[in-house]
C-alpha positions as CSV (number, residue, x, y, z in Angstrom):
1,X,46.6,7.9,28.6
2,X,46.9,5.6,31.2
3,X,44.2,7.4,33.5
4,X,41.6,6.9,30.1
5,X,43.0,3.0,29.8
6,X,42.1,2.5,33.5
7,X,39.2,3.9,33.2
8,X,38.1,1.9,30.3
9,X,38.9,-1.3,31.7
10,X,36.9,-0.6,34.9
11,X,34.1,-0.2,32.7
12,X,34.5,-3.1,30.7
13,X,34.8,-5.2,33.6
14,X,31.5,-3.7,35.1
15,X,29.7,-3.9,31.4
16,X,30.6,-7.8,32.2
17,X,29.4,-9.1,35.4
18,X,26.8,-6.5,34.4
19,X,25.6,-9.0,31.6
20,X,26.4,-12.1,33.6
21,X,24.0,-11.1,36.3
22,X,21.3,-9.7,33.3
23,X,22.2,-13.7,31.5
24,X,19.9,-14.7,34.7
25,X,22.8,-16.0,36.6
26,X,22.1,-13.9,39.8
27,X,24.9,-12.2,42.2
28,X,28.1,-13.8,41.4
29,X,29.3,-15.6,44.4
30,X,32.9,-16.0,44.9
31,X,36.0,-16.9,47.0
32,X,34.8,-15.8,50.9
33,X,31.2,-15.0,50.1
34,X,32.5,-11.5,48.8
35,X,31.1,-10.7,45.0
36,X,33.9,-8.8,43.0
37,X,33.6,-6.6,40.2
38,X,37.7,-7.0,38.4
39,X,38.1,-9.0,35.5
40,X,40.9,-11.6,35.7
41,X,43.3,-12.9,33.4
42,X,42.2,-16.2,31.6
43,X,44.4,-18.2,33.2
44,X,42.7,-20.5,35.8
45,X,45.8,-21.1,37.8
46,X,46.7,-17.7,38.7
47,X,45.5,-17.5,42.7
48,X,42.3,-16.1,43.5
49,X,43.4,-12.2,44.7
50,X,45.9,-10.7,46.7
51,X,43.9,-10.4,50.0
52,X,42.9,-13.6,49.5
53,X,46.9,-14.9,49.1
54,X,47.6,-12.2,51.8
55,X,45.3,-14.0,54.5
56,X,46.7,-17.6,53.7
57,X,48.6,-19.9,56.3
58,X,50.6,-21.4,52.9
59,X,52.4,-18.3,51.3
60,X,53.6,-21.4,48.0
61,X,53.2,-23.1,44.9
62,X,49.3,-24.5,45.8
63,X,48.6,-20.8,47.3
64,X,49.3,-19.7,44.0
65,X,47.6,-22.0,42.0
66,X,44.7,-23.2,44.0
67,X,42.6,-24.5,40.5
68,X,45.4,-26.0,39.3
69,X,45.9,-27.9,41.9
70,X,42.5,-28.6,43.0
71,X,41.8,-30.4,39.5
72,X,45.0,-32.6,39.7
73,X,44.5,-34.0,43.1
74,X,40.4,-34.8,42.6
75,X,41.5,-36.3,39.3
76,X,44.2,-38.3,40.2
77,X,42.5,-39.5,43.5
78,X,39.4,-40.5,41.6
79,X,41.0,-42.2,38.4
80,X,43.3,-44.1,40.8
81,X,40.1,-45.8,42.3
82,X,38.1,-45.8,38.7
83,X,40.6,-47.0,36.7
84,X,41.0,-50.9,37.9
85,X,37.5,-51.4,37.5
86,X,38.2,-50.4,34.2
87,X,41.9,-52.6,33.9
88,X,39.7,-55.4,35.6
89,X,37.1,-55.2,32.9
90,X,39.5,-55.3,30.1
91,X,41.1,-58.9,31.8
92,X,44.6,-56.7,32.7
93,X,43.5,-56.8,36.7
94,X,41.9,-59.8,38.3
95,X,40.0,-57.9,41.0
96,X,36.1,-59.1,42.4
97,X,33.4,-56.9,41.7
98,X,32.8,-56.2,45.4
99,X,36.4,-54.8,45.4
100,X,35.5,-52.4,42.2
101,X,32.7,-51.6,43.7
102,X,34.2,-50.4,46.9
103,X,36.5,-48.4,44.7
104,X,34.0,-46.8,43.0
105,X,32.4,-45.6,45.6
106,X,35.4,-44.4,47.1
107,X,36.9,-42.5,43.6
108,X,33.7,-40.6,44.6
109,X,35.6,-38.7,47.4
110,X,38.3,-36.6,44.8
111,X,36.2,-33.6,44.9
112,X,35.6,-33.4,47.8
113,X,39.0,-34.8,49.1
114,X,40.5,-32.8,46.8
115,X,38.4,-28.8,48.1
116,X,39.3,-29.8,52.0
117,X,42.7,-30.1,51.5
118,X,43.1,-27.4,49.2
119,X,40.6,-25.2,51.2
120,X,43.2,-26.1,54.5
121,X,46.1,-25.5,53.1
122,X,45.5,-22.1,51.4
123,X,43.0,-20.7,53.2
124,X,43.5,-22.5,57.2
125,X,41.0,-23.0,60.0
126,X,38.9,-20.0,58.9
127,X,38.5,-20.9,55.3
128,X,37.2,-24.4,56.1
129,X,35.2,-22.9,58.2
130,X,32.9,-21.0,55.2
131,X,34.0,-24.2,53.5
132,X,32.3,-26.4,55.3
133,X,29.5,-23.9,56.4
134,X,28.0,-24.4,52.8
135,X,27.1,-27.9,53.4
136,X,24.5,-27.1,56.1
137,X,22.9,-23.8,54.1
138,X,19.7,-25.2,54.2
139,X,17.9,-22.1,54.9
140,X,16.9,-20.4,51.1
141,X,13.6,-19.0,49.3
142,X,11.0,-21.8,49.3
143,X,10.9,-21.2,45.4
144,X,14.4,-23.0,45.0
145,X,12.7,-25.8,46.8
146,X,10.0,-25.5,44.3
147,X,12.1,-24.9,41.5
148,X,14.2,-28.4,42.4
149,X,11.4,-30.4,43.2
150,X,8.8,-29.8,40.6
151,X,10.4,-27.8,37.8
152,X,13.4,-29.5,36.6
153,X,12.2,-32.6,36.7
154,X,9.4,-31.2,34.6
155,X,11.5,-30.1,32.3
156,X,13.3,-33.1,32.0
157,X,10.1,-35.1,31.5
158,X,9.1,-32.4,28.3
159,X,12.7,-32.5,26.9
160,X,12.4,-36.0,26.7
161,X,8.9,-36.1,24.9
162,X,10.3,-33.5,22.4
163,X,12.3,-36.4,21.1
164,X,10.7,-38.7,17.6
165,X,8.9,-41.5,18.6
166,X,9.6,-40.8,22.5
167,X,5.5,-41.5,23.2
168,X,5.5,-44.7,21.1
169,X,8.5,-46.1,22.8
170,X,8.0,-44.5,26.6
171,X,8.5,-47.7,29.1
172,X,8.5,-47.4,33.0
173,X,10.0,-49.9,35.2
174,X,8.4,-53.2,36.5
175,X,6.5,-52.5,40.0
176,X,8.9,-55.1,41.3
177,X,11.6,-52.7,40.7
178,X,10.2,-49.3,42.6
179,X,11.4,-50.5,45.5
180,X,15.2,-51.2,44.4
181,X,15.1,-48.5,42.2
182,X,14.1,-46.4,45.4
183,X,16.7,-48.0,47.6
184,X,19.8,-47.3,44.9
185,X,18.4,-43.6,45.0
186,X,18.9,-43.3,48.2
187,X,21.9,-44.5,48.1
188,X,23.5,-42.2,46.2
189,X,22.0,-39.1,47.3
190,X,23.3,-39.8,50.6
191,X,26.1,-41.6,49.9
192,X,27.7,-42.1,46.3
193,X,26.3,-38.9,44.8
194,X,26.2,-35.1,44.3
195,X,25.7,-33.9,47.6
196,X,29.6,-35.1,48.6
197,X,30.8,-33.8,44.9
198,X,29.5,-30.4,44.8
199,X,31.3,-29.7,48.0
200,X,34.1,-30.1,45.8
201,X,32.9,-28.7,42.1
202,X,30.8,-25.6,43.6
203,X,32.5,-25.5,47.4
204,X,35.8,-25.0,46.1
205,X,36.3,-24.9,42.6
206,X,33.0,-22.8,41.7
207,X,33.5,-19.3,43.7
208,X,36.9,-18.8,42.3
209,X,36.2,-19.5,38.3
210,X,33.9,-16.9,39.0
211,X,36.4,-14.3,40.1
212,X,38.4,-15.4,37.3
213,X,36.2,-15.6,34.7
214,X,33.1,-14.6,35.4
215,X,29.8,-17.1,35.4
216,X,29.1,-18.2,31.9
217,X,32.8,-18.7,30.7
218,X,33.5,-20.2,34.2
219,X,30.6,-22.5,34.0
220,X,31.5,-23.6,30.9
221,X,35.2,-24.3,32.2
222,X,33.7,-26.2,35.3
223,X,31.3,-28.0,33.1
224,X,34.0,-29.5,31.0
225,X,36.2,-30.5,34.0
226,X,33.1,-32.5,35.3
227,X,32.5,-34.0,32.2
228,X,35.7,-35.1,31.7
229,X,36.1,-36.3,35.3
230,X,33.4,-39.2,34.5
231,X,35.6,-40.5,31.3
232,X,36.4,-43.6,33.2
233,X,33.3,-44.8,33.1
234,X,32.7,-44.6,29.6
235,X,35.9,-47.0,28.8
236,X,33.5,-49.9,29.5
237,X,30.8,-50.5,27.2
238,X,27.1,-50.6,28.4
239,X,25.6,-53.9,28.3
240,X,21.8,-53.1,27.2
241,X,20.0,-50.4,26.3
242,X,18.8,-49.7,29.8
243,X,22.8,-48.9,31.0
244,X,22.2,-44.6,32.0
245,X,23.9,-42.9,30.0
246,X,24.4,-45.4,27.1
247,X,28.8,-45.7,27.1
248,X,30.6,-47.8,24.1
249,X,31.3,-44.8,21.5
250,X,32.8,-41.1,21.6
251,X,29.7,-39.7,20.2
252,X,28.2,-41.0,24.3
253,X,30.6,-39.4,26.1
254,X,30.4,-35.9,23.4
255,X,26.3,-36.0,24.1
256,X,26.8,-37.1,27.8
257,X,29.3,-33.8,28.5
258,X,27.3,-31.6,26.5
259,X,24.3,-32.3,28.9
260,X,26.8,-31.8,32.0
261,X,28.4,-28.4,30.7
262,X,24.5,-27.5,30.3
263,X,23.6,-28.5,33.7
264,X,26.6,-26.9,35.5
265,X,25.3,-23.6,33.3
266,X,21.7,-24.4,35.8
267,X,23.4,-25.7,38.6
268,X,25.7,-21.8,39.0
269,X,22.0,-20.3,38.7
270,X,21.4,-22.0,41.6
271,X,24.5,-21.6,43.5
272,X,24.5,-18.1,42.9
273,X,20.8,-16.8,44.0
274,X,20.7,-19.2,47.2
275,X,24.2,-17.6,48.5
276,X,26.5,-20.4,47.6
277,X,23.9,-23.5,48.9
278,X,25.9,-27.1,48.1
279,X,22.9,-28.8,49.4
280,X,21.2,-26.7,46.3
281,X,23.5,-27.1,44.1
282,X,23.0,-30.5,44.4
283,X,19.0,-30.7,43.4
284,X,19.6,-30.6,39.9
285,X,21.7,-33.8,39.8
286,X,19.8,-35.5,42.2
287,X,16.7,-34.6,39.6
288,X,18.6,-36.7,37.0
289,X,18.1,-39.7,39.0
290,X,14.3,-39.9,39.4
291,X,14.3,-40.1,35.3
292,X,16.2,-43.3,35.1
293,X,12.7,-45.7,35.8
294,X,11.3,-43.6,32.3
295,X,13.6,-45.3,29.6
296,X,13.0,-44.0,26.2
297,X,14.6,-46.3,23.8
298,X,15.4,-45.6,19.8
């Protein structure tokens, strides 16, 4: 009875990553590079796998739990720094905007913050070795590059268009504002944007939802964490109708981590056929950007 049970759990598993890999989401990549066949329980604290717990330098609570406590340091590092811009908006703080601003930028860090000192704990010299490793994987098929550079944004550019009245009401930037626009692009690419995060979201966090749970569900789980991670910023209000994405209602945030949850989905596509690239994970974010000149109003 128990040989037959085994048995049909192996199979189940298999029948899973089976699917997951037939979905379109490639090899799953996971804790260590290594791909693994086992289904794990649902819960997204329980640690990664006993090899993996047997080759830690921290035999504890945050060996155990790495998810757990991944999410609860990047959170609370990020709000911390989120949150008086917020307080200051709202008249509770009396802070300048330079200060918010320097905030801001520096809530950006929790992910990342949050995977190296998870990554050193748990896993020692060696894991943020790989860890880091993933930041300088440059070297993939030239059709990611294509795939980055020309078709998501054209799909964003179509999936736009699809919208009522989106040709009628299309408006591009003044030529005055290229050159700023250009320069705050820049700027957060190398600076304030997804590159630094997904060291965090797909460095860390990523490779073990998939051993958990496999890459849709985990996706899906990751997705909603990322989404949720940007609520700060929807506690103040846009101020016109040019504010990406538009913040003053739930229905904004609701649309805004639908679209996030749907790009995580793309963004573990990518992660997953380029052998764990951050640098490639980070494309489809960065390809949200170049769409901000292109302002489609209703």
């Amino acid at each position: 009875m128990n040989k037959t049970s085994s048995i049909s759990e192996s199979s189940v598993g298999k029948c899973y990553f089976q699917g997951c890999k037939a979905f379109g989401f490639g090899p799953i990549v996971t804790v260590g590079d290594t791909a693994t066949s086992e289904r794990r329980d649902l819960d997204i604290s329980t640690a990664d796998s006993a090899s993996q717990l047997a080759s830690s330098p921290q035999e504890g609570l945050l060996a155990r739990h790495p998810l757990t406590f991944y999410f609860l340091i990047a959170f609370s590092f990020s709000w911390l720094m989120f949150l008086p811009g917020v307080l200051t908006y709202f008249g509770v703080l009396n802070l300048s905007d330079s200060v918010v601003g320097v905030l801001g930028i520096t809530g950006l860090l929790g992910p990342i913050l949050s995977g190296f000192i998870m990554t050193a704990l748990t896993e020692g010299r060696e894991g943020l070795g790989r860890w880091l490793r993933r930041i300088v994987r440059w070297r993939i098929s030239f059709q990611w590059y294509l795939f980055a550079l020309v078709g998501l944004p054209l799909v964003m550019v179509f999936g736009t268009l699809l919208r009522p009245g989106a040709l009628e009401s299309f408006q591009t930037l003044a030529p005055l504002s290229v050159v700023s626009y250009l320069s705050a692009f820049v700027f957060m690419v190398l600076i304030g944007g997804p590159l630094f995060e997904e060291l965090g979201w797909s460095g860390f966090a990523l490779p073990r939802l998939q051993q958990l749970h496999g890459s849709l569900v985990g996706g899906l789980i990751l997705g909603s964490f990322w989404a949720l991670w940007h609520l700060p910023g929807f506690l103040i209000p846009s101020e016109d109708l040019t504010d990406i994405p538009p913040r003053g209602i739930v229905l904004d945030f609701v649309v805004f981590a639908l679209a996030l949850i749907g790009l995580r989905l793309v963004i573990i596509w990518v992660f997953n056929n380029t052998s764990g690239s951050v640098p490639a994970c980070s494309w489809p974010s960065w390809c949200m950007l170049p769409g901000t000149p292109f302002i489609v109003r209703p």
